[in-house]
FIPAVO-574634 format. One record per residue (C-alpha): residue number from 1; residue in three letters; x, y, z. Coordinates in Angstrom, 1 decimal, padded with zeros to 4 digits. Layout:
<recs>
     n   res        X        Y        Z
   NUM   ALA        X        Y        Z
...
</recs>
This chain:
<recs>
     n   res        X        Y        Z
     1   UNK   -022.7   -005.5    006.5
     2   UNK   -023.6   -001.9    006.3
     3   UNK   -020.0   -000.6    005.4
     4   UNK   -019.6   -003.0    002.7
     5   UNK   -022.6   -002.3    001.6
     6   UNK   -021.9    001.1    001.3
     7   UNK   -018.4    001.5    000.3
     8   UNK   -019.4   -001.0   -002.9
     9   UNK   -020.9    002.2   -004.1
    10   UNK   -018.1    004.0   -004.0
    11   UNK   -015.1    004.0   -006.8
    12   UNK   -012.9    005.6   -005.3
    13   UNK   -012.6    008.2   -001.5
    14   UNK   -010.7    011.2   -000.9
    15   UNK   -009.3    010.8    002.5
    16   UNK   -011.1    013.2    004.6
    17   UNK   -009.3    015.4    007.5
    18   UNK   -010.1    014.7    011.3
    19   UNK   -008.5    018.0    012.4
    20   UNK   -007.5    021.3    011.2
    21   UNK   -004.0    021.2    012.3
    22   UNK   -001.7    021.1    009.4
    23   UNK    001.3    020.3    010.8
    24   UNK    002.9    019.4    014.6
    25   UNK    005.8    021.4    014.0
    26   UNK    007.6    023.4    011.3
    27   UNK    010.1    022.0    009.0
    28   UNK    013.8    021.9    011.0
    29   UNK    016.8    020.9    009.0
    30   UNK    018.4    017.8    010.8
    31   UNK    015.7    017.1    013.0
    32   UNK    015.2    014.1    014.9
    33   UNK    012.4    013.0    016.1
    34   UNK    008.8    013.9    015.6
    35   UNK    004.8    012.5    017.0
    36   UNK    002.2    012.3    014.4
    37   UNK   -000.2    010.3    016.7
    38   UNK   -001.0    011.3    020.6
    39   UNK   -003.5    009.4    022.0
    40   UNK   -006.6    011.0    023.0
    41   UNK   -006.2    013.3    020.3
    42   UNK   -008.2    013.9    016.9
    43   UNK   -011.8    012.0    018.2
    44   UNK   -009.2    008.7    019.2
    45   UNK   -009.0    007.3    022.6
    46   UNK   -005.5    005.2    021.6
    47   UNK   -003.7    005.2    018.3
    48   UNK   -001.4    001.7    017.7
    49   UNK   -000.1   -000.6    015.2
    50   UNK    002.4    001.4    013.1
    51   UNK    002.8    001.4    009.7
    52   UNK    004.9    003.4    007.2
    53   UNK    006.2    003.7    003.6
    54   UNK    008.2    006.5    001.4
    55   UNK    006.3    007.3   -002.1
    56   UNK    008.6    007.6   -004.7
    57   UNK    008.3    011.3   -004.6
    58   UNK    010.1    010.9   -000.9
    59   UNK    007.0    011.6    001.1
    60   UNK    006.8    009.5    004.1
    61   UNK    003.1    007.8    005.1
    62   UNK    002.7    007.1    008.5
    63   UNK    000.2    004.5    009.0
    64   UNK   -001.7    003.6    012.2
    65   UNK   -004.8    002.6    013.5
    66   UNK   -007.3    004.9    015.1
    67   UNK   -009.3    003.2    018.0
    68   UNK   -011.9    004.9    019.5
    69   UNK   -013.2    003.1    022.4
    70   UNK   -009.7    002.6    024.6
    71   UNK   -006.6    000.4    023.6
    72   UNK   -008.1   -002.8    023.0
    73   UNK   -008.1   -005.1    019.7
    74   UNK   -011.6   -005.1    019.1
    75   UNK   -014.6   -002.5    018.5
    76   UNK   -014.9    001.1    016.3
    77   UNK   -011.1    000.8    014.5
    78   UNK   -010.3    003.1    011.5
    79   UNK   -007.1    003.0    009.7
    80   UNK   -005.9    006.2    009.9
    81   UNK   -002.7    007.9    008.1
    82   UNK   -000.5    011.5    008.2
    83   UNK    002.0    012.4    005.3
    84   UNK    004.9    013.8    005.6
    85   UNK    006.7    016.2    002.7
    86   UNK    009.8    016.8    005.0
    87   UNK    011.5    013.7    005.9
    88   UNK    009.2    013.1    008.9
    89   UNK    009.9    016.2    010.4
    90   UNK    006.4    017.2    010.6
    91   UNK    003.2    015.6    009.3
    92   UNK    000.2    016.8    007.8
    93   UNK   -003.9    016.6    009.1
    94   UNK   -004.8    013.5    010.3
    95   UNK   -006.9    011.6    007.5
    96   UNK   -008.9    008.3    007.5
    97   UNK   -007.8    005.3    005.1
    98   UNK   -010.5    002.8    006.1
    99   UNK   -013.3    003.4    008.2
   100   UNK   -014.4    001.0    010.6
   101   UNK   -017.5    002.2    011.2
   102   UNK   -018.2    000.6    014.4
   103   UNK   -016.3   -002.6    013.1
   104   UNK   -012.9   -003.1    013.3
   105   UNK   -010.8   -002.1    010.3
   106   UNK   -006.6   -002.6    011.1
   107   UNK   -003.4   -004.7    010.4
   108   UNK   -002.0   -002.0    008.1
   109   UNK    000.7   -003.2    005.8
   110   UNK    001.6   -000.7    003.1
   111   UNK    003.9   -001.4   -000.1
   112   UNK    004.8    001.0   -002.9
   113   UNK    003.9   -001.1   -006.3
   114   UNK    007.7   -000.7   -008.1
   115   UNK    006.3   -000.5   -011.5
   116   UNK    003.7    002.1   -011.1
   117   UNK    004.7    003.8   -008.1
   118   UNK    000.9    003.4   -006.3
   119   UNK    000.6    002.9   -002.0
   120   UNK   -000.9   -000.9   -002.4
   121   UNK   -002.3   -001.3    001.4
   122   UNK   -003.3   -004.7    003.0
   123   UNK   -005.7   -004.9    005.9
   124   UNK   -007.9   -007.2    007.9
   125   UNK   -011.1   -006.5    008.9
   126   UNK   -013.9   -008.3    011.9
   127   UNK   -017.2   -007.2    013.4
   128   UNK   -016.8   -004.9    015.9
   129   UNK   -019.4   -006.8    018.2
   130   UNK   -016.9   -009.8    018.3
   131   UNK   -013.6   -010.7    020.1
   132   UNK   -010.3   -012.4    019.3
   133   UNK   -011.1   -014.8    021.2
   134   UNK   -014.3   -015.6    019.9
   135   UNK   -012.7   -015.9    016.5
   136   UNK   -010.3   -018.1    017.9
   137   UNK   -013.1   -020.7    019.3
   138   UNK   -015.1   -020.5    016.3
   139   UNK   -018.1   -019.0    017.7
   140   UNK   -018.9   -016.2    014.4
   141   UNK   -019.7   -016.1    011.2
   142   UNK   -017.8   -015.8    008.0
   143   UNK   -019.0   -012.5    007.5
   144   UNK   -018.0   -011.2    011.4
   145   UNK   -014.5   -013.1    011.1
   146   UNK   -011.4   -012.1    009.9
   147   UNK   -011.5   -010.8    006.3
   148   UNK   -008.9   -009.1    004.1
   149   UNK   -009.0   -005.8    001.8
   150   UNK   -006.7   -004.3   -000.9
   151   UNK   -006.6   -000.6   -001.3
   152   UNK   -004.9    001.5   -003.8
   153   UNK   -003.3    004.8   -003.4
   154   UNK   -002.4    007.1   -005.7
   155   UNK   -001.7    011.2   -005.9
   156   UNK    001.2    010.2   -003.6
   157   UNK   -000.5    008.9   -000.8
   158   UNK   -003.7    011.3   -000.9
   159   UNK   -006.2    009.5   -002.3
   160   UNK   -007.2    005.7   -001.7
   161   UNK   -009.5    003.6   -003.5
   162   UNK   -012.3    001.7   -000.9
   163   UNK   -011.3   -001.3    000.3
   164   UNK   -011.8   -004.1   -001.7
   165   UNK   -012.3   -007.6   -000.3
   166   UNK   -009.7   -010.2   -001.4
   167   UNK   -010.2   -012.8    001.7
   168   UNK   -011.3   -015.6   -000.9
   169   UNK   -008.7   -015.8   -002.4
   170   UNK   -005.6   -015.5    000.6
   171   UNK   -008.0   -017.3    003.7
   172   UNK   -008.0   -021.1    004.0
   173   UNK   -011.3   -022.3    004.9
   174   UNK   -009.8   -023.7    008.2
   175   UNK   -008.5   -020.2    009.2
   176   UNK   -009.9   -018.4    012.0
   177   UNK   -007.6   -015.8    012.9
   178   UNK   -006.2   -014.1    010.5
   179   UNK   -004.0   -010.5    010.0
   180   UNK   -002.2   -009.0    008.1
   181   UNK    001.7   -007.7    008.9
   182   UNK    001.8   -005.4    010.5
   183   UNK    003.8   -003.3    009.4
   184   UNK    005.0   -002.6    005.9
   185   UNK    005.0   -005.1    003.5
   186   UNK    007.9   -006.2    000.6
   187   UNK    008.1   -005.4   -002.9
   188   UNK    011.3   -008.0   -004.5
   189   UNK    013.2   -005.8   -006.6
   190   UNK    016.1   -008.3   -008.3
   191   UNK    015.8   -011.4   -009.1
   192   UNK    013.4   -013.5   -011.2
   193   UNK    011.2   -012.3   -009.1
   194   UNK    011.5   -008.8   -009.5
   195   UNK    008.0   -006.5   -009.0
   196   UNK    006.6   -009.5   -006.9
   197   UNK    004.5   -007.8   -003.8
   198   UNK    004.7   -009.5   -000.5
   199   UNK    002.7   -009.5    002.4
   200   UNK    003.7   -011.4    005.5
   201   UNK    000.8   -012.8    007.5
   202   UNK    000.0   -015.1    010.0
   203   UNK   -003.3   -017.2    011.4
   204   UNK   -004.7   -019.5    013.6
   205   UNK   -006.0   -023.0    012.0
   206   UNK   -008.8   -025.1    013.4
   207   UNK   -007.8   -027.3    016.1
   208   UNK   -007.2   -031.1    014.8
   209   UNK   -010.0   -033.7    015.5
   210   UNK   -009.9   -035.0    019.0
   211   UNK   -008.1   -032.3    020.3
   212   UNK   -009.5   -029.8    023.1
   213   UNK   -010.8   -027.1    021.0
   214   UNK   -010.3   -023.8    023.4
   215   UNK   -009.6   -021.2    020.9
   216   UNK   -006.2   -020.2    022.0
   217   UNK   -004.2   -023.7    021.5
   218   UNK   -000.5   -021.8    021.1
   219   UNK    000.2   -024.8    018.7
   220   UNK   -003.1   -023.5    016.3
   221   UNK   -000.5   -020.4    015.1
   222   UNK    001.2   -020.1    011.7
   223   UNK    002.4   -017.5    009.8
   224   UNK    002.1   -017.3    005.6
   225   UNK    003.0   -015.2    003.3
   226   UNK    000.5   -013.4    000.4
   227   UNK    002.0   -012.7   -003.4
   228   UNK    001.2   -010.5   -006.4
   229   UNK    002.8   -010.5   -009.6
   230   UNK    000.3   -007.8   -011.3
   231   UNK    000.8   -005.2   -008.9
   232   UNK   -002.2   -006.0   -006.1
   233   UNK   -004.6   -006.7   -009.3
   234   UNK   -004.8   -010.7   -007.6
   235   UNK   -003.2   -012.4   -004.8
   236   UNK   -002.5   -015.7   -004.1
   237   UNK   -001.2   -017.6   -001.3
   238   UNK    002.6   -017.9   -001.1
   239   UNK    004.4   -020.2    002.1
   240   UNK    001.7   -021.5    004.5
   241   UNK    004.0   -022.6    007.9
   242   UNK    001.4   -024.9    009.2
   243   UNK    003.2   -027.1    011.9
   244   UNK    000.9   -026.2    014.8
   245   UNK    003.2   -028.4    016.9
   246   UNK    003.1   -025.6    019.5
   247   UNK    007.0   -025.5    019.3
   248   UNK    007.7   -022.8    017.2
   249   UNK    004.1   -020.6    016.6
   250   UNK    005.2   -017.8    014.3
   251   UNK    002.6   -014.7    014.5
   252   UNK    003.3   -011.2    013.4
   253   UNK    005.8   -011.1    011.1
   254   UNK    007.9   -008.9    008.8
   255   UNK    009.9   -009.7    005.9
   256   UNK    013.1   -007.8    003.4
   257   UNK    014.9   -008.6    000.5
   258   UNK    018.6   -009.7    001.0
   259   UNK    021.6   -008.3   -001.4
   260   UNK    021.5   -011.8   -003.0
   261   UNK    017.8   -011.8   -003.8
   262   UNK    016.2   -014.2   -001.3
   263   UNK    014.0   -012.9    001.0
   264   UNK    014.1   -013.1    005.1
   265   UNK    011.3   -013.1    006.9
   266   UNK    010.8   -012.9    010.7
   267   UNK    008.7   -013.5    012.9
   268   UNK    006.9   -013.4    017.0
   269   UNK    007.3   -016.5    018.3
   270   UNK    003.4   -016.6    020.3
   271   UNK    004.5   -018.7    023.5
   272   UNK    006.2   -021.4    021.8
   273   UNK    007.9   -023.7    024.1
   274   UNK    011.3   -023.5    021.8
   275   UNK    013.3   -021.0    024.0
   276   UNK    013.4   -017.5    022.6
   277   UNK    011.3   -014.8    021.2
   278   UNK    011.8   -014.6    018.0
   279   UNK    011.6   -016.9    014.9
   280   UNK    013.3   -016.8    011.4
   281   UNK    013.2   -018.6    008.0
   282   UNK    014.6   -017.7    004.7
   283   UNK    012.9   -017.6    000.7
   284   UNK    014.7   -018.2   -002.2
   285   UNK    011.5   -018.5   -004.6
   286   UNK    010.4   -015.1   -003.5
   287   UNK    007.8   -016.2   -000.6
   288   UNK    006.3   -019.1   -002.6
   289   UNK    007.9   -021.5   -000.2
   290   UNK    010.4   -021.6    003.0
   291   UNK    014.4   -023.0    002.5
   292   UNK    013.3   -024.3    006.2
   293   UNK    011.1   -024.2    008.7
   294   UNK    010.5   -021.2    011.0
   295   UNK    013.4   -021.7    014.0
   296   UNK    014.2   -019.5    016.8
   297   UNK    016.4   -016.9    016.1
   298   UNK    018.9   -016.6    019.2
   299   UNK    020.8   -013.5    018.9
   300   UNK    017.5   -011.8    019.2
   301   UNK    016.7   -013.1    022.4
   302   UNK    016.7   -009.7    024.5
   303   UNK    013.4   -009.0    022.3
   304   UNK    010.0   -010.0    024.4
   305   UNK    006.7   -011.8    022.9
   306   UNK    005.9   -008.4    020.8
   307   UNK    005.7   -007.3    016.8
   308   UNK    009.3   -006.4    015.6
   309   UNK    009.8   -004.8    012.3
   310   UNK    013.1   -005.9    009.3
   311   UNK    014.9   -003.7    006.8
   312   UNK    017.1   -004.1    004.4
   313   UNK    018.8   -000.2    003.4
   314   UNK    019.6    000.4    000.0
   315   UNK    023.6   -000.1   -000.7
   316   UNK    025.8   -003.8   -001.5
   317   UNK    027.2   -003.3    002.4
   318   UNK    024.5   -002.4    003.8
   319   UNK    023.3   -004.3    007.0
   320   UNK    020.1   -005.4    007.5
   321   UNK    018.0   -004.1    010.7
   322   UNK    015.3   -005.5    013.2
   323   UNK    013.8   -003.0    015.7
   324   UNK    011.7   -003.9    018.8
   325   UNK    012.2   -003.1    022.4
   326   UNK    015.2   -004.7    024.3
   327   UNK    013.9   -005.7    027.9
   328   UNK    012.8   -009.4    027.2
   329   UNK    010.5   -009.2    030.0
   330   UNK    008.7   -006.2    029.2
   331   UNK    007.8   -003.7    026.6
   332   UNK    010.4   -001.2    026.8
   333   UNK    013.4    000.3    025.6
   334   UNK    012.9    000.2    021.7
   335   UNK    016.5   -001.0    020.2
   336   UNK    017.8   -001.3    016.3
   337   UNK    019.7   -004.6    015.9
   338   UNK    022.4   -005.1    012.3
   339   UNK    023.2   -008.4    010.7
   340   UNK    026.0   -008.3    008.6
   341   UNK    025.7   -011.7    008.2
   342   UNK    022.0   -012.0    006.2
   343   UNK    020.1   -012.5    009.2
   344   UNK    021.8   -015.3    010.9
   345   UNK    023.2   -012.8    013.6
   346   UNK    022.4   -009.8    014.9
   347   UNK    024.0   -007.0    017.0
   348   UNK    022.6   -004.7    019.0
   349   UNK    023.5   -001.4    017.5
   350   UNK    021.4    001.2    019.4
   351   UNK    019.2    001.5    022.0
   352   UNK    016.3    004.8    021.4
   353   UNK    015.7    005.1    024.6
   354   UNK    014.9    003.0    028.0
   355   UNK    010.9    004.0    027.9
   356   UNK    008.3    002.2    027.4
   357   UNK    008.1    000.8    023.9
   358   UNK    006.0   -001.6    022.0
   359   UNK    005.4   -001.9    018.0
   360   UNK    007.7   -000.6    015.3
   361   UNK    008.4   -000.5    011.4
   362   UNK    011.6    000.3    009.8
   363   UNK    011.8    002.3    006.8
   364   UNK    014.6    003.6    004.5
   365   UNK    015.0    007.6    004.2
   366   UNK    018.1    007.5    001.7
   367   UNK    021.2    006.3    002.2
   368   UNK    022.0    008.5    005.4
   369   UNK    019.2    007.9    007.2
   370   UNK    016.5    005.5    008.6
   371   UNK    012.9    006.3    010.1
   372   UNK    011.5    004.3    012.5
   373   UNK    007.7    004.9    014.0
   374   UNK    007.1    002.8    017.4
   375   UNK    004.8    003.3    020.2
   376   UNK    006.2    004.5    023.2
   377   UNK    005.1    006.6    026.0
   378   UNK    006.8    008.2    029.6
   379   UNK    004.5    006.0    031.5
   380   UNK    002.6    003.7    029.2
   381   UNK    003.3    002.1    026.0
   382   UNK    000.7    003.3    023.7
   383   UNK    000.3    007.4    024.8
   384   UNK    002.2    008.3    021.2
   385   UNK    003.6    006.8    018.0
   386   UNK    006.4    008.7    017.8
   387   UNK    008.8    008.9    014.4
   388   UNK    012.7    008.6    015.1
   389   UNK    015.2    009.5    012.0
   390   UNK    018.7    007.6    012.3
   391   UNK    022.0    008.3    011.2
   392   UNK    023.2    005.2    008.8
   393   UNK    026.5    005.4    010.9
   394   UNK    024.8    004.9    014.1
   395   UNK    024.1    001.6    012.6
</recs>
């Protein structure tokens, strides 16, 4: 492929600015929202998938994914990022992470390695001249199929190392679909597991023998989990939920650490035929394998077939938080739900607004307050990625 080809020439990139803005707004003490991505904006006709992490020098990364022929999965997709010095007040020039060129590069999930402090960021990767679809049925090749990269950042969050392919080692042979998150990803930080890096994923397996093979079999879905103990050095597979009983099809999912070490992870349930919307299952081996299988979550409900993003604040009481919108039948009105409980309830806490709203991820901005970046828009889902700072309290 010509980008591989090219980028295995390359050590190391400086991300490269799109625009000359620097910032979309001046610093404001106690500000509350922000937009680092407007569609149609900086050479990209839609800007999706959101993505975001705190350095530990507090600067917030907002990740996202740049596509440049309309809204849909497939074609010219860079991963794209803006930094933010001030809380997420307002973000710097709009830089690219990984560039598709002409394929599709996506799937962000960023983690901040806890023992050297480096942005390790997971994404997947297909020909830009093939569909999900086509994926799905089998009809490409290895190399135009999903694949998965490792990148490093360092200089907080200015500089990433090219993406470096890790697909043999995380990608059953049997996998056709495949992604990444999205959304951040998990590093464990008690426990005997402590430093552990984990990447929720999900992907579609080949279709059993004797079954109709159509490519989009809801029972082909399963979600799995990638580990690293060396910092993103290696990876290895960790759970693999491989039911395909079309009952329970976990897709996008999202994980956190509980106060008692084990981690949660949750999930989109991908037109299962179990009643509800969202899935759950719990770790106490840090991701190596599931306490149970995937089962639907029923306090969650309200949320519709869509990504939803999990967070566990710093602090002993603190509860843990799931954001996605709140109509079940349609993307809209993005909502934070607590669990005071470790996941086996949730409350609706706050509602962000009644617009249209799709895809979201959590993150922690201190004890007093918690960022989220969704896509939302006044009359479609995807015109902005806008960044929301919450109060703890209005938790």
């Amino acid at each position: 492929m010509r980008l591989l080809s090219r980028t295995l020439l390359v050590t190391s990139v400086l991300l490269t600015p799109l625009t000359a803005q620097a910032a979309t707004a001046s610093a404001a003490p106690g500000c509350t929202s922000s937009v680092p991505y407007v569609s149609g904006e900086g050479g990209y006709a839609t800007y999706r998938i959101p993505a975001t992490v705190v350095t530990p020098r507090g600067t917030v990364l907002a990740f996202a994914e740049g596509r440049r022929g309309g809204a849909g999965d497939s074609g010219d997709i860079d991963v794209v990022l803006r930094r933010s010095a001030d809380g997420g007040c307002s973000w710097g020039p709009l830089t690219v992470v990984a560039a598709g060129d002409g394929d599709t590069r996506g799937n962000p999930a960023p983690v901040v390695d806890p023992r050297s402090g480096d942005v390790v960021l997971l994404t997947s990767y297909n020909s830009g001249d093939v569909t999900e679809a086509q994926i799905m049925r089998g009809e490409v090749t290895p190399e135009q199929s999903r694949r998965v990269f490792v990148q490093r950042g360092r200089d907080d969050g200015r500089r990433f190392t090219a993406p470096r392919e890790i697909t043999a080692q995380v990608k059953h042979p049997s996998w056709r679909w495949y992604a990444t998150g999205p959304g951040h990803a998990l590093a464990l930080t008690r426990g005997p597991y402590a430093g552990r890096l984990v990447v929720p994923a999900n992907h579609s397996a080949s279709p059993p023998p004797g079954s109709p093979d159509t490519g989009r079999e809801p029972r082909h879905y399963g979600a799995h989990a990638l580990l690293s103990d060396d910092g993103g050095r290696t990876w290895r597979p960790g759970f693999v939920d491989d039911s395909y009983d079309g009952t329970d099809n976990a897709n996008e999912s999202t994980a956190a650490q509980l106060p008692d070490g084990d981690v949660y992870f949750s999930a989109r349930d991908q037109h299962g035929t179990s009643a509800g919307h969202r899935l759950d299952s719990r770790s106490s081996d840090g991701g190596a394998s599931l306490d149970r299988p995937y089962a639907v979550q029923p306090t969650l409900n309200d949320v519709p077939v869509v990504q939803g993003s999990v967070l566990q604040p710093p602090g002993r009481h603190a509860p843990l938080l799931f954001s996605g919108p709140s109509d079940p039948t349609a993307r809209r009105a993005m909502a934070v739900w607590r669990s005071t409980d470790g996941g086996a309830t949730f409350t609706r806490a706050l509602t962000l607004s009644q617009q249209p709203a799709a895809y979201s991820d959590l993150v922690p901005l201190g004890r007093g307050t918690v960022g989220i970046l969704y896509e939302t828009g006044l009359r479609g889902t995807y015109e902005t990625i806008e960044f929301r700072r919450i109060p703890a309290d209005a938790l």
